[in-house]
N, C-alpha and C positions, 0 to 999 in steps of 0.2 A: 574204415569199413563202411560200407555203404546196406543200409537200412529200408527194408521196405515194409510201410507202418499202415494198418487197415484198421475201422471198427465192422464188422459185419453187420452194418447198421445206415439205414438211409437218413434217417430221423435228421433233422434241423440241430435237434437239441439233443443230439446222440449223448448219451453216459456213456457207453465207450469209448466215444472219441474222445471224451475228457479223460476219462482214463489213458488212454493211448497215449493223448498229448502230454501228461504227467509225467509218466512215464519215457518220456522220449525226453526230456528234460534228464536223466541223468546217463542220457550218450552224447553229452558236448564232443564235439570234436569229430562227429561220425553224420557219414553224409546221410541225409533223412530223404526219404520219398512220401511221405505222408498223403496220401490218397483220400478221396471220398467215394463214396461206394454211387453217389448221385450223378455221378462223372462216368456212371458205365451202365447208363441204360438202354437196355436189349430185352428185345421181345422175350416174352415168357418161351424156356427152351423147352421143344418138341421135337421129334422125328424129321416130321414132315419140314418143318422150318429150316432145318439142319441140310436136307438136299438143298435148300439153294446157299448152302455153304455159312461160313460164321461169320458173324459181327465182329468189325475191328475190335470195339472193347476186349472183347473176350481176350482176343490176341495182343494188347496191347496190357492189360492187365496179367499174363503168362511173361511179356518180355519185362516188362517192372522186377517180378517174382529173378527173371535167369538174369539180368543185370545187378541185382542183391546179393549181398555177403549173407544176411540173415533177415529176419520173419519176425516181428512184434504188431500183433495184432491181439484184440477185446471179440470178441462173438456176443450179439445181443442174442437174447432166448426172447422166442416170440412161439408159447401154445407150448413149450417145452424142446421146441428147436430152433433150428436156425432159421433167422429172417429169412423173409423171401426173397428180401434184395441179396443180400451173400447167395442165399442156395441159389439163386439165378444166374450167378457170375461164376458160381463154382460150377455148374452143370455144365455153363458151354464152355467154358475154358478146359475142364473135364475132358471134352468131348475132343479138344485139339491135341490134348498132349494128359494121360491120364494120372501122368506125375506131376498134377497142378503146382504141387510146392518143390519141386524141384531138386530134393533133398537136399533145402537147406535147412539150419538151425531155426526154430520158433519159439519165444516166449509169448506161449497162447494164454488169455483171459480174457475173465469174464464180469459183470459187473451185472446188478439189478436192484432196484428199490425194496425185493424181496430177502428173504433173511436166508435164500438158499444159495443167493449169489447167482444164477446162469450153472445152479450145480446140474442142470441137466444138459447143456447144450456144450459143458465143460467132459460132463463122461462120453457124450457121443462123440465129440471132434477129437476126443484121447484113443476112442478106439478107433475112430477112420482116418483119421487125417496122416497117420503114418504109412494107410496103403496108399495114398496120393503124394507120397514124398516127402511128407514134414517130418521131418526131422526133432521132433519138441523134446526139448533141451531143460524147462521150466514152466510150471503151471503156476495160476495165479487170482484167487476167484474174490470178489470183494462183495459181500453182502450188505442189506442196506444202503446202498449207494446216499442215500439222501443224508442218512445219520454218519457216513462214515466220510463222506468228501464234500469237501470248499471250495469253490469257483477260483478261490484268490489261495490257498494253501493246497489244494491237494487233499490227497489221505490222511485226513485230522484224527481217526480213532489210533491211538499209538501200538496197540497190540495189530491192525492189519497193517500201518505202514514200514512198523520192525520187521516182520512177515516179507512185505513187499520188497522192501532193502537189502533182506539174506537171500531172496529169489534170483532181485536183480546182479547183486553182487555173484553168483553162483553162477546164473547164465552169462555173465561178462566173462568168469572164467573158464569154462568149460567152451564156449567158441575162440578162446586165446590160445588155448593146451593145443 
């Protein structure tokens, strides 16, 4: 099955991307597309910008999404929402096809140095992101990122990485059924 893996996050030293990548660590076997959100910048999306038509990324970020089996992607919260880098890819791409995720499967999470975890950019993309097509299959929010994950191990606190394993385990099977 073929995988297409995002952090909603520009950042150099994104925590979701570690996250992401941990986590993509236990679909050996499954073709990864692992994306950087740095790889799709386009002007701030407006109106007026949109008459003279879209930006390849936008479209090349949509056909990633419709060549994928399923959706594993982290959302950074930034102010309580989503980055501007995501909400920027998500608008025009939005704007092409309004069933961005295409109605596939998504194990969406979230990750932050704070002890809510991303719990606010995790309630908004629960309630929207399934009028854009996603399909989410499995939630997944890791608090304290700092206290709870290792460069070289991953999810070191044992109560979020059991957590994590009954997720993954759950969304492996429910895109199998």
């Amino acid at each position: 099955m073929k995988i297409f893996a995002f952090a909603g996050s520009n950042s150099s030293t994104s925590i979701n991307k570690q996250l992401v990548k941990f986590v993509l660590k236990s679909f050996e076997g499954h073709e990864v597309n692992l994306i950087d959100l740095n790889d799709y910048n386009m002007p701030v999306f407006s109106v007026d910008l949109e008459k003279n038509g879209f930006p390849q990324e936008a479209q090349l970020f949509l056909d990633h999404i419709a060549s994928s089996d399923m959706i594993i992607c982290s959302l950074a919260e930034n102010n309580r929402s989503y980055s501007v880098a995501f909400k920027n890819v998500f608008d025009w791409a939005s704007r092409i096809n309004v069933k961005v995720f295409q109605d596939k499967p998504m194990l969406l999470m979230t990750t932050s140095p704070g002890g809510y975890g991303g719990g606010n950019v995790m309630a908004e993309a629960q309630k929207f992101f399934p009028q854009f097509g996603a399909i989410i299959k499995e939630t997944f929010s890791l608090p304290k990122f700092y206290e709870n994950f290792d460069q070289d191990n991953g999810v070191i606190s044992p109560e979020h990485l059991n957590s994590l394993k009954e997720k993954i385990a759950d969304f492996k099977h429910q895109i199998s059924s």
